[in-house]
C-alpha positions as CSV (number, residue, x, y, z in Angstrom):
1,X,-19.6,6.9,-24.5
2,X,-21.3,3.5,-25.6
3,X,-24.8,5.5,-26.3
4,X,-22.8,8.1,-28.1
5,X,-21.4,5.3,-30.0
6,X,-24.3,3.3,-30.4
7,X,-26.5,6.7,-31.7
8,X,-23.8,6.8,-33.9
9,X,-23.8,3.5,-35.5
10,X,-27.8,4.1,-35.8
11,X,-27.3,7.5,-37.9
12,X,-29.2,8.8,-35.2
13,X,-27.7,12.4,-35.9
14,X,-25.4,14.9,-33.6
15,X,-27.2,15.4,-29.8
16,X,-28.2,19.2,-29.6
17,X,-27.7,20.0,-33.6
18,X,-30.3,20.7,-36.5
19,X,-29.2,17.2,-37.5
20,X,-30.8,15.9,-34.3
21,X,-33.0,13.1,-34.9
22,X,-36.0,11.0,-32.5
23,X,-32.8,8.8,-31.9
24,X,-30.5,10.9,-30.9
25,X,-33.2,13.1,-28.9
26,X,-33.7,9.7,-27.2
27,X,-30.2,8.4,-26.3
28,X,-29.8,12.2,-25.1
29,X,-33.0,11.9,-22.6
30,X,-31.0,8.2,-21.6
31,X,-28.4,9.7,-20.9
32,X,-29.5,12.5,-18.6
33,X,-31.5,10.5,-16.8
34,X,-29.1,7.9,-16.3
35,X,-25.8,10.5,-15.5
36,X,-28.2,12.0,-12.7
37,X,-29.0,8.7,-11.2
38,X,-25.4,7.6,-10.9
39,X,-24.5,10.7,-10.2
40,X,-26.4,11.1,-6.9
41,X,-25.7,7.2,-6.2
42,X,-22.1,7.3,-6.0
43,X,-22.1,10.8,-4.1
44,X,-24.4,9.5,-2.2
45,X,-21.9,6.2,-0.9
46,X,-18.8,8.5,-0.9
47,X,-20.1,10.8,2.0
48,X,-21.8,7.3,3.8
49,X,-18.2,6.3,3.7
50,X,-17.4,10.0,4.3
51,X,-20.0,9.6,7.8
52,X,-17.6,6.1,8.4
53,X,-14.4,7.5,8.8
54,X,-15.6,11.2,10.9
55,X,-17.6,11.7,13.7
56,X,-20.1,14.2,14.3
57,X,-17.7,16.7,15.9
58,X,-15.1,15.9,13.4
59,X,-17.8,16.1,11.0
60,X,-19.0,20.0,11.4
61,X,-15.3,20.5,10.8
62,X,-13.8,18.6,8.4
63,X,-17.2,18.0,5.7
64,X,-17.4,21.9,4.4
65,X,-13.9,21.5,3.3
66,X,-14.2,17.9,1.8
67,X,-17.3,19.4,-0.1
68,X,-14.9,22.2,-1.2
69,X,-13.4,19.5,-3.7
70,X,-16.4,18.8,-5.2
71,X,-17.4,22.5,-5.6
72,X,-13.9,23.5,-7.4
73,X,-14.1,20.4,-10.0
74,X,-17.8,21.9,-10.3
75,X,-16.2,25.7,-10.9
76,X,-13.9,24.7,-13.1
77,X,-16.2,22.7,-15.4
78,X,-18.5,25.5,-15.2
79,X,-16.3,28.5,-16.4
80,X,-14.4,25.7,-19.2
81,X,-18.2,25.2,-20.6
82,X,-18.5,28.8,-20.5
83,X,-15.5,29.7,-22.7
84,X,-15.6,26.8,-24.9
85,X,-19.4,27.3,-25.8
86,X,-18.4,31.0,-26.6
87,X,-15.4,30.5,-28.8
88,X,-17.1,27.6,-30.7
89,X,-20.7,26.6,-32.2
90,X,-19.6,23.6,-33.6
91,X,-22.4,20.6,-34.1
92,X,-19.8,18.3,-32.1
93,X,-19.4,20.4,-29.1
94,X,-22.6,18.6,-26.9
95,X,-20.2,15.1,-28.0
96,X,-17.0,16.5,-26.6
97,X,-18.1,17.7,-23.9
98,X,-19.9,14.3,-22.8
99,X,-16.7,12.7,-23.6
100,X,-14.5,14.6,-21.8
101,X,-16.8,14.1,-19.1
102,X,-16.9,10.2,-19.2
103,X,-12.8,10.6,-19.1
104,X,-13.1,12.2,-15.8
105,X,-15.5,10.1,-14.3
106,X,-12.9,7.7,-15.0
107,X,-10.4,9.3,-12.7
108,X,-13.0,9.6,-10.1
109,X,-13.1,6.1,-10.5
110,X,-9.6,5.4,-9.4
111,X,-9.4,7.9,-7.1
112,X,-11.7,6.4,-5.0
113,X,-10.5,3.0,-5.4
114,X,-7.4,4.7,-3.9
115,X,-9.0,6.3,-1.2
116,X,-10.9,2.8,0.3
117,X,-7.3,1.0,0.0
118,X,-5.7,4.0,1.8
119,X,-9.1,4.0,4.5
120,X,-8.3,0.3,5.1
121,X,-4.9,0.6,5.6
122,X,-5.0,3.9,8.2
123,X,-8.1,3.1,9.7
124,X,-6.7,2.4,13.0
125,X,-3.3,4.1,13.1
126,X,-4.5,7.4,11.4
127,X,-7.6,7.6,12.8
128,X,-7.8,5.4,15.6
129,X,-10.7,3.9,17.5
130,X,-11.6,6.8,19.7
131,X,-11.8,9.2,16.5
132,X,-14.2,7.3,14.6
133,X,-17.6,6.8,14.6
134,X,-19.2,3.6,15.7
135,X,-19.0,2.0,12.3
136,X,-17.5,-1.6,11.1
137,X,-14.6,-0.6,9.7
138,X,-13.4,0.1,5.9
139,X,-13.7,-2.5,3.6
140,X,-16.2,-5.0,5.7
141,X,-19.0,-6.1,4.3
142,X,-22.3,-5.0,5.7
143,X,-24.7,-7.7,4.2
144,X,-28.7,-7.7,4.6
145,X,-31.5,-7.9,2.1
146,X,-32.9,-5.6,-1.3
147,X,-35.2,-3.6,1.2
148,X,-33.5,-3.0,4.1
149,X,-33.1,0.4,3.2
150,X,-36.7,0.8,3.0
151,X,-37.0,-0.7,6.2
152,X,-34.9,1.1,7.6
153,X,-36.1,4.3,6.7
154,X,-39.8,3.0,7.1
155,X,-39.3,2.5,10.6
156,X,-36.9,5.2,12.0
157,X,-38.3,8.4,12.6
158,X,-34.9,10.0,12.6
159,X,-34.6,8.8,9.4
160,X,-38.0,9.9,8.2
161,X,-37.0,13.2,8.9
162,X,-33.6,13.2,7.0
163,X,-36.0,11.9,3.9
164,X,-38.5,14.7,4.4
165,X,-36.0,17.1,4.4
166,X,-34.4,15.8,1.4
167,X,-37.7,15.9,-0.7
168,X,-38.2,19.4,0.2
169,X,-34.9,20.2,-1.2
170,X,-35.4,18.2,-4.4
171,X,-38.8,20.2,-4.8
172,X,-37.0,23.8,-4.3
173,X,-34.5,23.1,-6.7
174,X,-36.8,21.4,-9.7
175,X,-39.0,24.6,-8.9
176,X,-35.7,27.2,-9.4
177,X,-34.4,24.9,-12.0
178,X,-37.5,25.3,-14.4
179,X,-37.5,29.0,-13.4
180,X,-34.3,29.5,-14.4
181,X,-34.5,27.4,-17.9
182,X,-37.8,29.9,-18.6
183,X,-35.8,32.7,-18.2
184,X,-32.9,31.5,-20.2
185,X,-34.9,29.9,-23.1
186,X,-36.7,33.0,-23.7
187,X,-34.0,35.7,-23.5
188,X,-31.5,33.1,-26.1
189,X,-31.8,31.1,-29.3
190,X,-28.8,29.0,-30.3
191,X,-27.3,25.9,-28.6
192,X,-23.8,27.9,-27.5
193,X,-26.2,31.0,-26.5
194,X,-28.0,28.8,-24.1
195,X,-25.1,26.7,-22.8
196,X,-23.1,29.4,-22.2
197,X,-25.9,30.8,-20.1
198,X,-26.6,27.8,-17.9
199,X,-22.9,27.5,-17.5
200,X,-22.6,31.3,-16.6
201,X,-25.2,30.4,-13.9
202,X,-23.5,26.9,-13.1
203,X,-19.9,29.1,-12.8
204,X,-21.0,32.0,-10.6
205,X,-22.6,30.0,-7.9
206,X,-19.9,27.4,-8.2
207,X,-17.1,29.9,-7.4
208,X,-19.1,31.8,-4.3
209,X,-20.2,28.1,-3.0
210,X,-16.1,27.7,-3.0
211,X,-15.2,30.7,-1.2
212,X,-17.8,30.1,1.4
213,X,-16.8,26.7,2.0
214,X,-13.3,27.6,2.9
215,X,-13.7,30.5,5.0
216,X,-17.7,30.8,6.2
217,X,-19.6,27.3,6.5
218,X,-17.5,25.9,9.1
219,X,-18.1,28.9,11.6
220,X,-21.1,28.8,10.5
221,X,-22.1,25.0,11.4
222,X,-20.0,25.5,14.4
223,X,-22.0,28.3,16.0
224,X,-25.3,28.1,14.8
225,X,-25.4,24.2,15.4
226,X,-27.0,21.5,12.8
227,X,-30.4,22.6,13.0
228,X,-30.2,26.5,12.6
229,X,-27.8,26.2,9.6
230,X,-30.2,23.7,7.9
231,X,-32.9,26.1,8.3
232,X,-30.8,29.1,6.1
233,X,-31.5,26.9,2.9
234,X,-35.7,27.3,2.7
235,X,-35.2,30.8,4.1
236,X,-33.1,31.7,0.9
237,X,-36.1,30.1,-1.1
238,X,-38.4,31.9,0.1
239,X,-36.5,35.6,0.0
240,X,-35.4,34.4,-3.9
241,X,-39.0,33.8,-5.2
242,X,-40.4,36.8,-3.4
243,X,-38.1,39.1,-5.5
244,X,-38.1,37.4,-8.5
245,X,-41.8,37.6,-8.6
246,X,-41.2,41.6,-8.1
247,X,-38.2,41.5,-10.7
248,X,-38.5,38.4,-13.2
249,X,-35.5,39.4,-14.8
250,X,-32.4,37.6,-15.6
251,X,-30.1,39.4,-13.7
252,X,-32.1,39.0,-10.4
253,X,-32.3,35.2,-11.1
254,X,-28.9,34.5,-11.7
255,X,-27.9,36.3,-8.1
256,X,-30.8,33.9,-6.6
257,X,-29.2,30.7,-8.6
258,X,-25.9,31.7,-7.0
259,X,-27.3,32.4,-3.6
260,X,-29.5,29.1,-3.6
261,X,-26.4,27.1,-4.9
262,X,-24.3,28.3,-2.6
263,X,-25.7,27.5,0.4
264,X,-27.4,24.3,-0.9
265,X,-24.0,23.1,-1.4
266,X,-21.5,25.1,0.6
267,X,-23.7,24.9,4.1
268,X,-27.0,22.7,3.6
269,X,-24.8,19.6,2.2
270,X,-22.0,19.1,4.7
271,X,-24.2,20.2,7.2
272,X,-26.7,17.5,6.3
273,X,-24.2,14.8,5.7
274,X,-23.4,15.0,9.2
275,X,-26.8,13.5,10.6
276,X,-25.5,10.5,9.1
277,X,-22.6,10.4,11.5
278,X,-25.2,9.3,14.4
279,X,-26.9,6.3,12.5
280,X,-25.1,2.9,12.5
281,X,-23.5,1.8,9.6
282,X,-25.8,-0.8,8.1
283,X,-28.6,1.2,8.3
284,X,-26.2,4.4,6.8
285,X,-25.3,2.6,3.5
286,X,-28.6,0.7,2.9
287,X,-30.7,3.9,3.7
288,X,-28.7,6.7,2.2
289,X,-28.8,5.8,-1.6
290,X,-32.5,5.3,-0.9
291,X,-33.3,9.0,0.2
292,X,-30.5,10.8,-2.2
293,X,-31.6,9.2,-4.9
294,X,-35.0,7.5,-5.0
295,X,-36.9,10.1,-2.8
296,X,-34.4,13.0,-4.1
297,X,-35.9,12.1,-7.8
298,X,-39.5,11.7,-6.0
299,X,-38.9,15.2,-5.1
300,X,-37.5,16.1,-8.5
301,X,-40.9,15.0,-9.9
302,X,-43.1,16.3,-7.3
303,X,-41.5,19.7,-8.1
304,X,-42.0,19.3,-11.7
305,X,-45.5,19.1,-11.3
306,X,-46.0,21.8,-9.1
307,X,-44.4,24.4,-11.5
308,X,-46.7,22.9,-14.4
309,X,-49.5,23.8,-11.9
310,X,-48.4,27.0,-10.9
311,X,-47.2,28.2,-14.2
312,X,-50.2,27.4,-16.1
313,X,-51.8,29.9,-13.6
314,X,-48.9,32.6,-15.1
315,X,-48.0,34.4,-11.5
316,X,-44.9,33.9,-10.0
317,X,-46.6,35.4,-6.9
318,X,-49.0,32.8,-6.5
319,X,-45.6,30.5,-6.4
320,X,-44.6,32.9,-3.3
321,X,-47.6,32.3,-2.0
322,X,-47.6,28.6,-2.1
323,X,-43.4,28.3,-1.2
324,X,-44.2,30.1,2.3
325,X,-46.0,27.7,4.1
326,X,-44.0,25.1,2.1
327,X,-40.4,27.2,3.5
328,X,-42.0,27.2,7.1
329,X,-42.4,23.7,7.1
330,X,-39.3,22.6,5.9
331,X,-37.2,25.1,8.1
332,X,-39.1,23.8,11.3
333,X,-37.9,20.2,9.7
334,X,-34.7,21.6,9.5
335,X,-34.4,23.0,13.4
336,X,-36.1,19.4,14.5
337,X,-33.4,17.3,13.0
338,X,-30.4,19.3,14.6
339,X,-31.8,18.6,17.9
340,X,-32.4,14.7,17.2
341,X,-29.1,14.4,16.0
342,X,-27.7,16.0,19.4
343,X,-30.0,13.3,21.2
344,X,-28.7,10.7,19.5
345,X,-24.5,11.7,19.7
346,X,-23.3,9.9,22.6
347,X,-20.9,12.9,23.0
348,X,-23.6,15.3,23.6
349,X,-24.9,13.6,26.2
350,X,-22.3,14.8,29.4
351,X,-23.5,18.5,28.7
352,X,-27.0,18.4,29.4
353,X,-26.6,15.2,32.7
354,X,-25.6,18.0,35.1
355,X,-23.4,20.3,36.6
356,X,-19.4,19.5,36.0
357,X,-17.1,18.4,38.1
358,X,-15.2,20.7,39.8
359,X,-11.6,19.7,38.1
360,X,-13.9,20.0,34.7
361,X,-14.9,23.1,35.6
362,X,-11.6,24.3,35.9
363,X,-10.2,22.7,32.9
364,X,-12.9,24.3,31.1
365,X,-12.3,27.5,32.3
366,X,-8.6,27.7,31.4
């Protein structure tokens, strides 16, 4: 709102219109770069606190629904920018809908205010101490220095791995993203033409990321453990770009936006977000907003430059060619890091000490 208002002031001309001036084409490039940045920030310390209140266990269960949220606020913004970009072409549309954005961000605010009163309060007669992770508990300070983080991360290889696997994502996604914006760009001309095509894209994987959060991730975490469901998300990657480099159509990419999307968000995320549940809590807070955002935007760039490289060679099948050993990589990352994480549960460590007792065994068997 204030760089809306203060383009305003400047005559810098309406964001996304033929009035658009070096001004406004500015405060709009501020304000995409900053709205990512906070964006992956604050989601960032809501599923650290997210990773406070749940244990692993309760984690596999309980994160694919709490991501389900997320994923319908997501749907609905979607299909709303759908309609209103096709019953309107008006030069004030990109301003109302940044406005009615900054309104809800608003809400989110209080929301979550809410929620860390309503943590405090429960945390132990809701939850209770043998339900929670080992964290300090809501509403405690952590303290430390500016890098911890870095240290952190520096100097756990658990952690490295979370980070690796988080830059490979970031690179998979700029690489689709810029795809998908070729493909768009070329086959529409107008503003409303080319927002209501992003948001068709954003809409359709939104909705099939929400029905496979509520009835398919969980079994899904549940039986193919941590590792193995991580692995689904460069697997997809690799099957999308090998038939979008037989069929470059639009068609074909927006089932492989929705595919991607979908389990980047309905599976890969929870799924993710439970390594966390395993890693104390100063170390959690302090090194989480540095990998989701700092090395998630490293990624984000690294991508960027590999499609300028690879498209200025024209072949989407030399892209195949260079995502395969890139998907094998990150999906033997992906098995890796379930297995440290089972290392590193305390709860997982009974099942591989020996045989069970012999009342366990029963119990087990009933």
């Amino acid at each position: 709102s204030a760089l809306l208002f203060v383009n305003a002031q400047a005559g810098g001309g309406l964001i996304g219109s033929d009035t658009e001036t070096p001004l406004a084409r500015g405060v709009g490039y501020t304000f995409y770069v900053w709205l990512s940045t906070i964006n992956l920030f604050s989601t960032s310390l809501f599923w650290a606190f997210m990773a406070d209140i749940f244990n692993m266990s309760q984690g596999k269960r309980m994160f694919a629904f709490i991501a389900a949220g997320g994923t319908l606020g997501a749907a609905v913004g979607g299909w709303a920018s759908y309609f209103i970009s096709n019953s309107t072409d008006s030069d004030y549309l990109p301003m109302a809908l940044i406005l009615t954005g900054a309104a809800l961000f608003v809400v989110a605010i209080v929301v979550m205010l809410r929620l860390d009163e309503t943590a405090v309060r429960s945390s132990h007669s809701r939850l209770g101490e043998t339900s929670r992770s080992p964290v300090t508990m809501p509403g405690q300070r952590i303290g430390g220095g500016f890098f911890d983080g870095l240290t952190a991360v520096g100097t756990s290889p658990y952690l490295i791995g979370i980070a690796l696997f988080i830059v490979c994502m970031a690179v998979s996604n700029t690489l689709i993203y810029f795809t998908q914006a070729n493909i768009v760009l070329i086959d529409n001309d107008t503003f409303s033409q080319q927002l209501s095509a992003f948001a068709l894209f954003d809409a359709l994987a939104q909705t099939l990321t929400l029905l496979t959060q509520i009835f398919i991730a969980t079994r899904v975490i549940r039986r193919l453990g941590v590792g193995w469901t991580l692995a689904i998300l460069p697997l997809v990657t690799l099957a999308g770009f090998a038939v979008l480099a037989i069929w470059p159509i639009y068609g074909v990419m927006a089932i492989f936006q929705a595919v991607h999307r979908t389990t980047r968000y309905a599976l890969s995320r929870p799924t993710r977000e439970t390594l966390f549940t395993v890693v104390p809590p100063s170390e959690r807070y302090k090194a989480k907003p540095l990998i989701d955002v700092f090395l998630y935007r490293g990624g984000d760039l690294a991508g960027a430059g590999i499609h300028a490289l690879l498209s200025g060679l024209g072949s989407l099948g030399l892209m195949v060619a260079a995502v395969t050993p890139f998907a094998a990589v990150w999906s033997a990352l992906s098995v890796a890091l379930g297995r440290a994480q089972t290392r590193r549960d305390p709860a997982q460590q009974p099942a591989d000490t020996g045989p069970l007792p012999s009342d366990t065994r029963a119990e087990t068997a009933r």
